[in-house]
C-alpha positions in Angstrom: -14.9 0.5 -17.8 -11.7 3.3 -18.4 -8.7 2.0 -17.2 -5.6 3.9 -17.2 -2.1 3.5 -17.0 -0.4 6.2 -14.2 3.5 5.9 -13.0 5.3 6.7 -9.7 3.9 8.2 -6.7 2.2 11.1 -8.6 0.2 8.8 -10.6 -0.6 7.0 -8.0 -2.3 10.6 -6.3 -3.6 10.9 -9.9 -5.4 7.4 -9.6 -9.2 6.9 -9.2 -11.7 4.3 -9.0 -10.4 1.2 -8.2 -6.6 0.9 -8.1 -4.0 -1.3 -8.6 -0.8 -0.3 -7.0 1.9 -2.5 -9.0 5.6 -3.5 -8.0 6.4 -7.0 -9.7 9.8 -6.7 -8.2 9.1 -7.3 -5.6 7.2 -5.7 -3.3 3.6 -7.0 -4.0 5.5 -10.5 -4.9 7.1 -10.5 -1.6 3.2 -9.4 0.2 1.9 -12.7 -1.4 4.7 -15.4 -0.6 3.9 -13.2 3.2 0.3 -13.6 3.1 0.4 -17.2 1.8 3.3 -18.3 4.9 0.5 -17.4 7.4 0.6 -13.2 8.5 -2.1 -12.4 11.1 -1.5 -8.7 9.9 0.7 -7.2 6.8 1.0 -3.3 7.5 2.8 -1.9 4.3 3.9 1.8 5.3 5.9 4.4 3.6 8.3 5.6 6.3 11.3 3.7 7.6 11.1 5.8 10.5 7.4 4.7 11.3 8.9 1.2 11.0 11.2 1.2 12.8 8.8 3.0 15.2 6.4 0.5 15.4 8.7 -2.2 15.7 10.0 -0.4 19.0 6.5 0.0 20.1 5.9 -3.5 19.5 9.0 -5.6 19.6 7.3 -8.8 18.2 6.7 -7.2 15.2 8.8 -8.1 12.3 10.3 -5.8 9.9 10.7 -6.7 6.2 11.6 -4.1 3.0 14.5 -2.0 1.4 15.9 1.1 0.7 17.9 0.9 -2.5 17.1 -2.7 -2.7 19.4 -3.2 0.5 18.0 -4.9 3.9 18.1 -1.9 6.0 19.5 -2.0 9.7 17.5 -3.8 11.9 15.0 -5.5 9.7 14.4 -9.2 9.9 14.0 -9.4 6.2 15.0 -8.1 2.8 12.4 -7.3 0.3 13.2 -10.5 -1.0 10.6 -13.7 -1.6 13.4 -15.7 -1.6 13.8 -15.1 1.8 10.2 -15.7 2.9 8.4 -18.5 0.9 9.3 -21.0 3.0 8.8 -19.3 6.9 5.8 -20.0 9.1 4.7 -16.3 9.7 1.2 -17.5 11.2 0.1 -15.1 13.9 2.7 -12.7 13.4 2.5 -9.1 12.3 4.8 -7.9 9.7 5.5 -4.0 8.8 6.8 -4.0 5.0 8.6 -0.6 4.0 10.1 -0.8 0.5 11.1 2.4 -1.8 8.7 1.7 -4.5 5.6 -0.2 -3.8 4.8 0.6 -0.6 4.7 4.7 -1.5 2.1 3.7 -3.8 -0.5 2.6 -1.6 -0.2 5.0 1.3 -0.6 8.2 -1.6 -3.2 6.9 -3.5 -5.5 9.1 -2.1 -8.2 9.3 -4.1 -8.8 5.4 -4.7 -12.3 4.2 -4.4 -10.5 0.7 -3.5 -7.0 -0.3 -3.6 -5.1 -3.6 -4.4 -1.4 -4.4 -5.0 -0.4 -6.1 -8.3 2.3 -8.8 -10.0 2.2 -11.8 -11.6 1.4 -13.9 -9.4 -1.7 -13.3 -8.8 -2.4 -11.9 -11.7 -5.6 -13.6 -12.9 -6.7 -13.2 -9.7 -6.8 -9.3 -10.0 -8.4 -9.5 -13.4 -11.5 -11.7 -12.2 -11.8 -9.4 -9.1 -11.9 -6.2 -11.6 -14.5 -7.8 -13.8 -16.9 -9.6 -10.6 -16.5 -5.5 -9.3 -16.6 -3.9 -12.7 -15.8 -0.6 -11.7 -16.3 2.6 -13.9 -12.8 3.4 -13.2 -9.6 1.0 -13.2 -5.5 2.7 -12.4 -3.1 0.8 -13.3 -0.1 2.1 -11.0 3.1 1.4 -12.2 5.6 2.5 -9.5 8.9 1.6 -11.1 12.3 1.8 -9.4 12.3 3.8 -6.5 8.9 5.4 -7.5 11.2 7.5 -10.4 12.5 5.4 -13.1 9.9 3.1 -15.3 10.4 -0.5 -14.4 9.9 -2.9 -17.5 8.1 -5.7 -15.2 5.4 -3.2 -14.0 4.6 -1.4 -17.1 4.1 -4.9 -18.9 2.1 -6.4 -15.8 0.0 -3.2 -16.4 -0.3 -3.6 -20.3 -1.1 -7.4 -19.7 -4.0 -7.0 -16.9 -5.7 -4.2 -19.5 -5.5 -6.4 -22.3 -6.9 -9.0 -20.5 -9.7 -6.8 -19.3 -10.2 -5.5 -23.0 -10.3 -9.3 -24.6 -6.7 -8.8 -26.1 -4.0 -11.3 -25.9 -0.9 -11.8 -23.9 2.2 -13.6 -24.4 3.4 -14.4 -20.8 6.6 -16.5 -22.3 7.5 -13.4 -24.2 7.4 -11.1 -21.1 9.7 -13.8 -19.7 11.9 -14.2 -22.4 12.0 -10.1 -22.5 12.3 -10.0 -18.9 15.6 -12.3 -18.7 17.3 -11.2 -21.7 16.6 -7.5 -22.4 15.5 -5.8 -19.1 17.5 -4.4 -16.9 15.6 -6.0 -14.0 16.9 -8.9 -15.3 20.5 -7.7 -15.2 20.0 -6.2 -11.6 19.1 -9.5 -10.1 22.4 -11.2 -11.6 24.3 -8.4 -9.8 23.1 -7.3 -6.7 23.4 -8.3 -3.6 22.8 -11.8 -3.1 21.4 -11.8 0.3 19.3 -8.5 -0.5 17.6 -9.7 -4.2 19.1 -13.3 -4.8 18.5 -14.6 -8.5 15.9 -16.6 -7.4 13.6 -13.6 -6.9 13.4 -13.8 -10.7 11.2 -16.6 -10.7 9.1 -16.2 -7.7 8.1 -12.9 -9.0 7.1 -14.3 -12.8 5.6 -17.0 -11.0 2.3 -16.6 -13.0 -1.1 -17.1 -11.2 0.6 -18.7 -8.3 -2.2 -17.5 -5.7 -5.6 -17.2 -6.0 -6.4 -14.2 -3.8 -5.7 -10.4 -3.7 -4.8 -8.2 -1.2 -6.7 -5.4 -0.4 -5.8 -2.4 1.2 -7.9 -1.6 4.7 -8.0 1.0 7.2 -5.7 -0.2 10.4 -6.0 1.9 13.9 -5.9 5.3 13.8 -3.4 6.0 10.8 -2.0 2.9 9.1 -3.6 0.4 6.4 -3.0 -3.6 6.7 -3.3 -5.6 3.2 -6.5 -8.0 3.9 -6.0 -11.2 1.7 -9.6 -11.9 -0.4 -9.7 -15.2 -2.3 -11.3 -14.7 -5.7 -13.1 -17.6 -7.6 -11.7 -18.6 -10.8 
């Protein structure tokens, strides 16, 4: 098995085999606390436009994400899991836009497979690489806005190959690094409450909170839906 380590959308064209797209904060937090309050379909897309597109197609859909970590105009929701965790989304269908996360699934073009990553569920990504055991792992890292390196994703990615190599991790480290040192840490003490409230801090490092992944699928003609798949332990 190679795994490798790619960043931003151009890594994520780069990627091969199967691929983990990875946004910690908070994108692919936020998809789990979604998929776990219920969703009938989560459609991640890259275009606010096609959002907001769809949502006028089909007013019943709800709109979640960010651009520049702000709620946008018109959306239900923030990119916050915060916000979500505790709403009863069953039978809905949600379209999720953020500037990071998001990019990286719909230009990951070459995947054989594609799944989002975080803490999470992180275990539950590793035992889904090792049951597939792939020739090819990417780690996608997609950072802050898809252009600056995010602490939180490069360390998710060093911590899922280490796991898959028989290396350790020190998850209270990554914490402790995360709160103190990182400016993701300092971001979340200073932005926008209703946008990324502090408590997005903790949802996020919420280690091996769910036991499933989320897989990206083919949806109609031209968008994907995430399609949860429970892994065993």
């Amino acid at each position: 098995m190679e795994i490798n380590i790619y960043h931003f959308v151009d890594g994520a064209r780069q990627a091969k085999g199967l691929t983990v797209i990875i946004d910690v904060f908070r994108a692919f937090s936020v998809a789990c606390y979604l998929t776990a309050g219920g969703v009938k379909d989560l459609l991640p897309v890259g275009s606010i436009d096609t959002a907001y597109k769809l949502k006028e197609a089909n007013p019943e859909f709800i709109l979640i994400g960010e651009r520049g970590g702000l709620i946008q105009p018109g959306f239900d929701y923030g990119n916050s899991p915060f916000a979500v965790q505790s709403v009863d989304f069953t039978g809905k269908t949600i379209v999720h836009t953020t500037s990071a996360g998001t990019q990286g699934i719909v230009n990951a073009i070459h995947a054989d497979e594609i799944i989002t990553g975080g803490f999470v569920n992180a275990q539950a990504i590793i035992n889904y690489i090792r049951e597939k055991n792939p020739d090819f792992v990417s780690l996608v890292c997609m950072g802050w806005e898809a252009v600056e390196e995010a602490d939180e994703d490069t360390l998710f990615a060093n911590y899922v190959k280490n796991a898959l190599e028989g290396k350790p991790n020190d998850f209270a480290e990554i914490v402790r690094f995360m709160r103190h040192e990182s400016k993701t840490g300092k971001f979340l003490d200073t932005r926008d409450g209703a946008s990324a409230p502090p408590e997005d801090f903790d949802l996020c490092l919420s280690l091996d909170r769910f036991p499933f992944v989320l897989k990206a699928e083919p949806f109609g003609n031209a968008l994907v839906k995430l399609r949860k798949v429970n892994v065993l332990s």
